[in-house]
C-alpha positions in Angstrom: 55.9 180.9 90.0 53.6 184.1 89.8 55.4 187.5 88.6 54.4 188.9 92.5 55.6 186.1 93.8 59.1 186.2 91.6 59.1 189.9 92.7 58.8 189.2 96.7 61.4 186.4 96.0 64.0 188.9 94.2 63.4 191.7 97.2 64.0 189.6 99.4 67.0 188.1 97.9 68.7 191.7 97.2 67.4 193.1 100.8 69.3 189.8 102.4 72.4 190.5 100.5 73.1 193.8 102.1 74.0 193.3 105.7 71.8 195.5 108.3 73.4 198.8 109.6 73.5 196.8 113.0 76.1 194.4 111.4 77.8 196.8 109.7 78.9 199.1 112.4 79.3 195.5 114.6 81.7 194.7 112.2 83.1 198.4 111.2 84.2 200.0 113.9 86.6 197.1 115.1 88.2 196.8 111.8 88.8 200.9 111.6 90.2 200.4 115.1 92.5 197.4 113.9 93.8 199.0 110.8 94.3 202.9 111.9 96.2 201.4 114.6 98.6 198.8 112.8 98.6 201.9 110.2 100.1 204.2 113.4 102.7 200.8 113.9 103.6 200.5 110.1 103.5 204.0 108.5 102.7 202.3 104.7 99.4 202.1 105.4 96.7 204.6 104.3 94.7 205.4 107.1 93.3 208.7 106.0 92.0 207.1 103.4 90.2 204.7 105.5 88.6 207.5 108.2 87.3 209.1 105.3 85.6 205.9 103.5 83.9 204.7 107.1 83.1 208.9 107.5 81.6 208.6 104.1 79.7 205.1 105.3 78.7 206.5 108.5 77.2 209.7 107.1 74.7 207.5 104.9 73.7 205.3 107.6 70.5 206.5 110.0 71.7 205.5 113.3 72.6 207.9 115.3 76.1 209.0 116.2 77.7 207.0 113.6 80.0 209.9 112.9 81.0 210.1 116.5 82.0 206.6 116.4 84.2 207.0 113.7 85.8 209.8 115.3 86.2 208.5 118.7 87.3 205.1 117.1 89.8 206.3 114.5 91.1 209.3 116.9 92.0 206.4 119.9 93.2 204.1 117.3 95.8 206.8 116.4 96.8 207.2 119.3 97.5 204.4 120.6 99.2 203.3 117.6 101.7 206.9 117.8 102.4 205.7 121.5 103.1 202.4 121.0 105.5 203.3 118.1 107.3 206.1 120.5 107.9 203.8 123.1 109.2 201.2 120.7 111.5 203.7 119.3 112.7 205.0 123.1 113.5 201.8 123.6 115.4 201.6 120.5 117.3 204.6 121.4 118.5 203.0 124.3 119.5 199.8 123.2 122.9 199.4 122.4 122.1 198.0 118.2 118.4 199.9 118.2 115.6 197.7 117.3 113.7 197.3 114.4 111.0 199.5 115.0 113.7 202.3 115.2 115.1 201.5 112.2 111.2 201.3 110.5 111.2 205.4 111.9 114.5 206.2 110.4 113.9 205.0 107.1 111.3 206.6 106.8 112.2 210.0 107.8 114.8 211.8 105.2 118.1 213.8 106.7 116.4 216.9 105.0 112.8 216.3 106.3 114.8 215.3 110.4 116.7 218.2 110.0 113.7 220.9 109.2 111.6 218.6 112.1 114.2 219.1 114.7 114.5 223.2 114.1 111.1 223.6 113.7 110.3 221.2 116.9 113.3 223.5 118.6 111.2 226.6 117.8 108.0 225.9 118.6 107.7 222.6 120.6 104.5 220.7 121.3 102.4 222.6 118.4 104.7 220.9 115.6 104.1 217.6 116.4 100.0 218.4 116.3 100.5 219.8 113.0 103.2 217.0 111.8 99.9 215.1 111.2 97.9 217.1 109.1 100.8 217.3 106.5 101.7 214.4 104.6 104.5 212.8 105.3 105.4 214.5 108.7 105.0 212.5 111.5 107.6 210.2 111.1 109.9 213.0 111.1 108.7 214.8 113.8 108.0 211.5 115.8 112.3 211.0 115.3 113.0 214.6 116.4 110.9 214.3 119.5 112.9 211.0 120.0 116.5 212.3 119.4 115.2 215.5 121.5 114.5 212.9 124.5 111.4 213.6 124.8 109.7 210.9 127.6 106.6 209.5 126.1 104.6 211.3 128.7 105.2 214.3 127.0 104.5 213.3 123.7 101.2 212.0 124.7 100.2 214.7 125.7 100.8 216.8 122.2 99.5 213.7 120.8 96.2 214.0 121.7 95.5 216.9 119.9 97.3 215.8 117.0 95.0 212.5 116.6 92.0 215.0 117.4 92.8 217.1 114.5 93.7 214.1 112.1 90.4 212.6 112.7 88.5 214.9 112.2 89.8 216.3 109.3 89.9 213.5 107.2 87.0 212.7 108.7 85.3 216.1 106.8 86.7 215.2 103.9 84.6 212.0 104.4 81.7 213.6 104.5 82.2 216.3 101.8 82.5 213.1 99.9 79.7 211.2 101.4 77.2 214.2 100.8 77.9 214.7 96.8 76.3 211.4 96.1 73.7 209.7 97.0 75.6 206.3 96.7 77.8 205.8 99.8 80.6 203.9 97.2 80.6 207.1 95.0 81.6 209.4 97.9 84.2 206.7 99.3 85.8 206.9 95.7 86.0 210.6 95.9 87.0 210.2 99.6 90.2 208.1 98.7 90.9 209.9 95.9 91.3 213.5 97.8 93.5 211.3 100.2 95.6 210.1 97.3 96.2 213.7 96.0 96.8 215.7 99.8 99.0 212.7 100.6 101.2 213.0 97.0 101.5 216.8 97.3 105.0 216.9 99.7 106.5 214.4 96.8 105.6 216.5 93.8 106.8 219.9 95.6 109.9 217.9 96.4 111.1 216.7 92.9 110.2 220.7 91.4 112.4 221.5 94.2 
C-alpha cells in the first residue's frame, strides 16, 4: 500500500473513532438527564461534577445551543429529582415507621447542620432553600427542615425552581471557565471536576478546624 493511500486509511480510521457531535449530544443529553436526576434521588452522587464536564463538552462542540441544552437538561433533571425526593420523604413523615427514602435524608443531614437549616429556614423562608444548593452539603438539610416545617410539596416547588436555576448554571460556568483554558475538551473536564472536588470538600474542612 502507497504512503497516501496508508495516510487516507489512518484519517479515516481516527475520524471514525470519534463519534459525530450528532451522536454525541443523541447520546449526552439523556445520560446528563438520567444521572443528575438519580443524583437528586441518591445524594452520593456528584452531579456538579457532571454539569460542568458536559458544560465543558458542550462549549467545544459547534452546534448551536449546546450550552442551553445542558442547562435546560441538567436544571429539569434537578428538579424533578428534588421533587420526587420531597414527596418520598412527606410520605415518610406520615407513615407510621417512615420509609427508606426518609431515613436516606436523615442520615444524611447532621443534628448541627438540621438545627442551623431549620432557624435559618425560620428566618428567611423560601430564599434558604435556593441558596441550600449552591453550598455544599446543604440541601439535604434544608430539604429535612422544609419537611419537619410541613412544608406541602407545592411550596417547595416553587423555591425549587430557582434553586435548580442557580445550580445549573453555576456549575455550569465553572464548566466553561474550564472548557475555555484548553483547547482539549478532556483538559478542561479535568479542571472542571477538580474545582467540584474542592467547592464540594470546603464545608468538611471548615468543619473539622471547627
Amino acid at each position: 500500500m502507497t504512503r497516501p493511500a496508508c495516510t487516507a486509511v489512518l484519517a479515516a480510521v481516527s475520524t471514525s473513532a470519534v463519534p459525530p457531535e450528532s451522536t454525541q449530544q443523541a447520546a449526552g443529553y439523556p445520560s446528563l438527564f438520567l444521572l443528575v436526576l438519580v443524583g437528586a434521588l441518591v445524594p452520593v452522587v456528584p452531579t456538579g461534577a457532571l454539569v460542568s464536564s458536559a458544560a465543558v463538552v458542550a462549549f467545544h462542540q459547534t452546534a448551536p445551543f449546546s450550552l442551553a441544552l445542558v442547562f435546560v437538561t441538567a436544571s429539569l433533571a434537578a428538579f424533578l429529582g428534588d421533587g420526587a425526593l420531597y414527596w418520598l420523604g412527606r410520605r415518610g413523615m406520615r407513615s407510621r415507621g417512615g420509609s427508606r427514602w426518609l431515613e436516606v435524608i436523615r442520615s444524611r443531614a447532621p443534628d448541627a447542620a438540621l438545627a442551623s437549616a431549620r432557624g435559618r429556614l425560620a428566618e428567611h423562608g423560601v430564599a434558604v432553600l435556593v441558596l441550600s444548593r449552591l453550598v455544599p452539603a446543604g440541601r439535604i438539610p434544608v430539604m429535612l427542615a422544609c419537611l419537619m416545617a410541613d412544608w406541602p410539596l407545592r411550596r417547595f416547588g416553587r423555591g425549587n425552581v430557582a434553586a435548580c436555576l442557580a445550580w445549573a448554571a453555576t456549575y455550569q460556568v465553572i464548566g466553561i471557565l474550564g472548557g475555555s483554558l484548553f483547547s482539549e475538551p478532556w483538559e478542561g473536564v479535568v479542571v472542571a471536576v477538580g474545582l467540584t472536588v474542592v467547592i464540594s470538600a470546603v464545608p468538611s474542612v471548615v468543619r473539622r478546624f471547627r
